[in-house]
Each structure stands twice: as structure tokens, then as C-alpha cells.
N, C-alpha and C positions, 0 to 999 in steps of 0.2 A: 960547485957553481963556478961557471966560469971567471975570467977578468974581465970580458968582454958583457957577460950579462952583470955584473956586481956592478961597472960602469956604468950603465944604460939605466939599472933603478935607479941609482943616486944622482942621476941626471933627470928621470921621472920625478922621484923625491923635489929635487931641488925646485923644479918649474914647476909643480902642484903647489909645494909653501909660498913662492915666488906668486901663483896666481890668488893664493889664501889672503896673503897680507896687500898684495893692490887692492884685490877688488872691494867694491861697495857692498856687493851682496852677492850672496852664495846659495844657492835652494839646491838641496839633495833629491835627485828622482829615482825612482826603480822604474826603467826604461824597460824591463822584461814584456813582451807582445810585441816590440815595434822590428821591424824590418828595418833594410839598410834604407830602402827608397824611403820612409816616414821617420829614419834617425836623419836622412840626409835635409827632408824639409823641415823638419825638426831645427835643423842648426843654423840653416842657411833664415829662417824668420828668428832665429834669434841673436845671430850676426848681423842681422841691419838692423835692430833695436841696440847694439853694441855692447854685443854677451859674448861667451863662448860656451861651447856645450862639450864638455868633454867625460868619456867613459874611461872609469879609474878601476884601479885598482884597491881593492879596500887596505891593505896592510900596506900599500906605498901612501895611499890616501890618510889613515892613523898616522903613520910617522910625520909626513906635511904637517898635519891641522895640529899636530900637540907641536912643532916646531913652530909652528906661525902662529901660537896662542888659540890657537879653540880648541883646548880640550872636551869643551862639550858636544860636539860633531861625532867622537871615537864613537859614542855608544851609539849613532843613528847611521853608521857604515858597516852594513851589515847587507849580505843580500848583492844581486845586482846592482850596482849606484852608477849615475852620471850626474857629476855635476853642471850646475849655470852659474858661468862667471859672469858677473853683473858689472863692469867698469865706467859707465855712466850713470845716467836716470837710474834710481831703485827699482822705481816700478817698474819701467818696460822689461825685466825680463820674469818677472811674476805674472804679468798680465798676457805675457806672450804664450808661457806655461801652462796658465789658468786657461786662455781662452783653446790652448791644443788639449788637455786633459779633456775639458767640454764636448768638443768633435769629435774627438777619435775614439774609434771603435775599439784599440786596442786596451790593455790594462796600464797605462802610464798613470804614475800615482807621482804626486808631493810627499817627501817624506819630512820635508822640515829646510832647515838653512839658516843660514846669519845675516843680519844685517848690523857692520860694525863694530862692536864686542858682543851684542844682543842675540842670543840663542833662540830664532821664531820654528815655532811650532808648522803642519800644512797650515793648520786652521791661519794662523798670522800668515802666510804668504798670498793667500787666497785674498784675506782681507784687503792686505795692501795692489793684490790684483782688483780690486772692486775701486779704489780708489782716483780718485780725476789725476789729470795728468800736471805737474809742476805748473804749468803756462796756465791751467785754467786755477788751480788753487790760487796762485800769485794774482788771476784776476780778479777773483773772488776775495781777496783779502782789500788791494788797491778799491777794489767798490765799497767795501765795507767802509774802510779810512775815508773816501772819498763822500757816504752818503750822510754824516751829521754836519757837514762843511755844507753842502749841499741845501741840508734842509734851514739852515740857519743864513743863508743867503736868498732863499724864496721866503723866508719871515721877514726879514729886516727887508725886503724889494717891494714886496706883496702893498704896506702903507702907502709907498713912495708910488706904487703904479695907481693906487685908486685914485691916489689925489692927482698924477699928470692925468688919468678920464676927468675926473673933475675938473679942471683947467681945459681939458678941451671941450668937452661936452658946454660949459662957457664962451668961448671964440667963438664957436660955431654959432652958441644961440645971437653971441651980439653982432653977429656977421649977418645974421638971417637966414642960415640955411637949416 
């Protein structure tokens, strides 16, 4: 082996670990059916959800993940693998995944991934692709907090409004109209 290729894995190596230990989330696929033109829109929807898609190598791929702590990853790089580097939002690049495996005619599978020390299964990536987006969760919690504050403001108002009809339903009658 050369110096020049011995250099180049260890430089693979090191940017693989390097994108192990940033990212949020990592989901493993076996990309085998897809073409350059459906790998290229493959990457390009999963770079504006701010992922990256990259095809590894499995023995530079093993050294990374046990060097960046996921030993649990070695047993599920096996085979053709591309990972999704997820460096934002969790969900968007499961749901970006989830919803091309859906479409596409070719055989792209989930084989699994991590989110954070947490070893997910496809079934877990799928799940968390089925799941609402951070802004709707957050609104949905904010309603929640917001609706016994809510309800306990229309009880304590609700006396106080009978009785101002009461008072006016009075003016009016001693006014004549």
C-alpha cells in the first residue's frame, strides 16, 4: 500500500469519526438500486434539510464508529452502506429518508442509525420520520400549558359576565327601551 493511499484512508478515517461525534443523528442505508441521477437527488433533499449523504467505506466506516464511540454500528456495516449525517433537526433527515424509500422504485432500505448514544433500529427511524415537526410539537405542548389557565379564566369571567347582562338588561328596562 502506498504512502499516498495509507494517507487518504486516515484522512477518510478521521472525517467519518469527525462527522460520528458532531452529528445528531446518523441512519445507515443500503443505497444498492439507485443511480448517480437518484443518489444525486437523494443528497441534494437531504442537504437542504441540513444532512449530508455520504457512501462509505465499511472497514474505514468500523474504525470511525468504534473511534467516535459507537461500537454498536460495526455489526450493522455490512453490505453496501451510505450514511445520513443529521447535524440539525433529528427528524428532518429520517423523514426525508422515509418519505424517498416510500417513492422510489428502487430497493433503498433503512438499515438502522443513532441518535446521540442511542442505537435505533429502521423500525425507530421510520417512527421518528412519522413524527410532527419541533415548531408543531412546541406548539402543541405551549397549548397544552396554555389550555387549564385558559379554562379557569372563562370560570371565574363567565359569573362576572351574567351579572354585567343583568345590569344591563336593568338600564335598558329603566330607560324604556
Amino acid at each position: 500500500m502506498s504512502i499516498e493511499s495509507r494517507k487518504k484512508k486516515t484522512e477518510t478515517i478521521e472525517q467519518l469519526q469527525e462527522s460520528f461525534t458532531r452529528c445528531t443523528i446518523a441512519i445507515l442505508t443500503d443505497y444498492r438500486g439507485l443511480n448517480t441521477a437518484d443518489m444525486t437527488a437523494l443528497r441534494r433533499r437531504l442537504q437542504e434539510s441540513g444532512s449530508q449523504y455520504q457512501v462509505v467505506k465499511n472497514t474505514l466506516a468500523r474504525l470511525a464508529a468504534e473511534n467516535a464511540g459507537h461500537d454498536d454500528l460495526v455489526s450493522s456495516l455490512e453490505g453496501p452502506i451510505a450514511i445520513a449525517f443529521g447535524y440539525g433537526d433529528i427528524i428532518a433527515p429520517a423523514k426525508v429518508l422515509a418519505s424517498y424509500t416510500g417513492e422510489a422504485k428502487e430497493n433503498i432500505s433503512i438499515r438502522g442509525g443513532f441518535l446521540g448514544s442511542r442505537s435505533l433500529t429502521a423500525g425507530d427511524v421510520i417512527t421518528l420520520a412519522r413524527l410532527p415537526s419541533r415548531e408543531i410539537l412546541l406548539a402543541r405542548v405551549l397549548g397544552q400549558m396554555q389550555s387549564p389557565i385558559s379554562a379557569l379564566l372563562g370560570c371565574l369571567t363567565t359569573p362576572l359576565r351574567g351579572f354585567v347582562g343583568v345590569l344591563q338588561a336593568r338600564i335598558n328596562q329603566l330607560e324604556g327601551k
